[in-house]
N, C-alpha and C positions, 0 to 999 in steps of 0.2 A: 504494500500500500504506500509506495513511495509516491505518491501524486496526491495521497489525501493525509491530512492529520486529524488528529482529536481536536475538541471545541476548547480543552484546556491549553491546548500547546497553540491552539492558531490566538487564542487571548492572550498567551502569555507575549510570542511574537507579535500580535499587532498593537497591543497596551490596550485594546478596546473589551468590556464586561463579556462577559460568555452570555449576558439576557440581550444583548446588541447583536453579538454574534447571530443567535438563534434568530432575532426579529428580521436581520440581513436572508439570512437563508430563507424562513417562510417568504419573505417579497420575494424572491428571489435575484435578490443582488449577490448571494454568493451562490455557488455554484455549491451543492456535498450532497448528503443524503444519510438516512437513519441505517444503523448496523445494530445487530446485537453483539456484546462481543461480553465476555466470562457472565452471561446471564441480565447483563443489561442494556438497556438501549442507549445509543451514542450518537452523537453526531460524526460523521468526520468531513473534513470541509476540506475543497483542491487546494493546493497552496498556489495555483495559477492565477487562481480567481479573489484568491486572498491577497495577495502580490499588487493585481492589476486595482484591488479596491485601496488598497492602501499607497500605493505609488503619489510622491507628492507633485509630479506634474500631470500625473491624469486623472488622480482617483479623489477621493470624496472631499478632499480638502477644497478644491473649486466652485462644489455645491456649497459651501458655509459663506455666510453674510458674512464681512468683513474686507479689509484690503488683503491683498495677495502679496505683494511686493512683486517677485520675479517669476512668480508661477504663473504659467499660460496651461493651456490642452495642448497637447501634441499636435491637434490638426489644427492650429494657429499658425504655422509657420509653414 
């Protein structure tokens, strides 16, 4: 499962709560899916899709009110 992680390890990498986490995946802005794994159910979430949301020129930082400073989208240039 080198393409997906646990809800704990993609919180611990991205600094964002595992209840963010979960509310991302149900919209579906992240990309994972439910596993059972030693008798419980888990999330595991792509680290592609975790990556591209957290990226600070293209991911969720853009959507927040405030100034940017030097951040653009990618398809600005």
């Amino acid at each position: 499962m080198g393409d997906f992680i646990t809800l704990e390890e993609a919180a611990r990498r991205s600094g964002l709560h595992p209840n963010s986490l979960k509310r991302l995946l149900r919209q579906g802005v992240l990309r994972g899916f439910k596993t059972t794994q030693a008798g419980r159910r888990r999330w595991l979430i792509s680290v592609v899709s975790l990556r591209q949301y957290t990226d600070p020129l293209t991911g969720w930082l853009l959507d927040r009110p405030g100034p940017k400073l030097f951040l653009r989208r990618a398809e600005d240039d």
